[in-house]
Each structure stands twice: as C-alpha cells, then as structure tokens.
N, C-alpha and C positions, 0 to 999 in steps of 0.2 A: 762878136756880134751876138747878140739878143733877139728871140723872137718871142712872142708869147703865142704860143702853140693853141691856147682857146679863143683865140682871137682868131684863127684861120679858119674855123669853123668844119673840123676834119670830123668824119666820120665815126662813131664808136671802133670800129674793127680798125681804121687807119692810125686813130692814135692809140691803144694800145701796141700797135704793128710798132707805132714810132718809139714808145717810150721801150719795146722790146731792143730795135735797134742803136737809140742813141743813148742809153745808158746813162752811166754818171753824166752824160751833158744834158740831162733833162733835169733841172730843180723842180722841187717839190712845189714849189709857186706853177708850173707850168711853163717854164721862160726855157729856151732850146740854147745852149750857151756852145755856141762854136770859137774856136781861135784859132787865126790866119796867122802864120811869122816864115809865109814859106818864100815870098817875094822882098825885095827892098820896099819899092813904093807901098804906101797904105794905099791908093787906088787898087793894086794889082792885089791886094793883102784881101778887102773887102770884094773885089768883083770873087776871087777863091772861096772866100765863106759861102757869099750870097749863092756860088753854083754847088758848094758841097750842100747845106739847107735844102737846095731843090733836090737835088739827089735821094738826101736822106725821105724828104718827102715825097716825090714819088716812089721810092722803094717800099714805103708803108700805104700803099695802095694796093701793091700787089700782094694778092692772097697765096696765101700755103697751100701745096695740092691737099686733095684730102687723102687721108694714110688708109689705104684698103684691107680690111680686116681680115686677116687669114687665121684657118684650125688649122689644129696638130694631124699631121696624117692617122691612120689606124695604125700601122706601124708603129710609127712615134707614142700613141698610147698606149700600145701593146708593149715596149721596151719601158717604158713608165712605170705599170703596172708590176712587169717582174725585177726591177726594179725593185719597188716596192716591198713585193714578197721576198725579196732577199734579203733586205734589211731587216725583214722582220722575223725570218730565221736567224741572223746573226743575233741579233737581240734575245731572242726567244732562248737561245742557247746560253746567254748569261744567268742563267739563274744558279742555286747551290746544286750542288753534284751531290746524289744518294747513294751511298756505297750501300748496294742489298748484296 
C-alpha cells in the first residue's frame, strides 16, 4: 500500500518524526510504502497496512522529551585536571637524558 505522505498535510516536526521512523519505506518521491502478506485474504492483508500507516502516524506526532542538560561535578573536574597533569609529566619525561 501507498501513501503519499505530502498529501496528508503533516506537520514540519511529524514528518520528519515519520521519515526518522519509517525508514527505507519512505521513497524519495514522498510515497510511505508499506507491505501486508501476514493474512491469506487481501481484505485482512490491506485492513493490517491501513492500521500499521495509522500507527506509524500517529507515533510521529509524539514528540521527544527534551534531554536536560547536565555539568561535570567539581569532582569530576578536579580528576580531569590531574589527569591531565599526569600525562603531562609522563610526556614531559620523554625527552633525551643528560648525563652531567
């Protein structure tokens, strides 16, 4: 089954939600390409597409929570830092050796 996705008149954020979810079955034309072979009857084959389509559709309605941004503790900076300074003694001590 076939839908063309710009004909529904979805939302900026819904259709990219949808082309995030339905993947290779979104063509490049816009056309939503689903395929039923889970029933004998094609009635039961097409009523299965038509109710995954809605699914996949409204699932691209719903938005992402937003992701809350969190800092590094002081802690965590503080182990960074020596860190840091360790590596740059180990480094530091590559250099040639002077026999005085």
């Amino acid at each position: 089954m076939r839908i063309d996705v710009f004909k529904l008149g979805l939302p900026l954020y819904a259709y990219q939600k949808l082309k995030q979810l339905a993947g290779s079955k979104l063509t490049s034309g816009g056309e939503l390409v689903i395929t039923a072979r889970k029933f004998r009857t094609q009635d039961a084959n097409r009523t299965d597409a038509r109710a995954r389509i809605s699914e996949l559709i409204a699932e691209s309605f719903q938005r992402d929570p937003r992701r809350v941004k969190t800092k590094p503790s002081k802690a965590a900076k503080a182990r960074r830092v020596d860190e840091k300074k360790g590596r740059s003694q180990v480094k530091a001590g590559r250099g040639k050796v002077s026999l005085d």
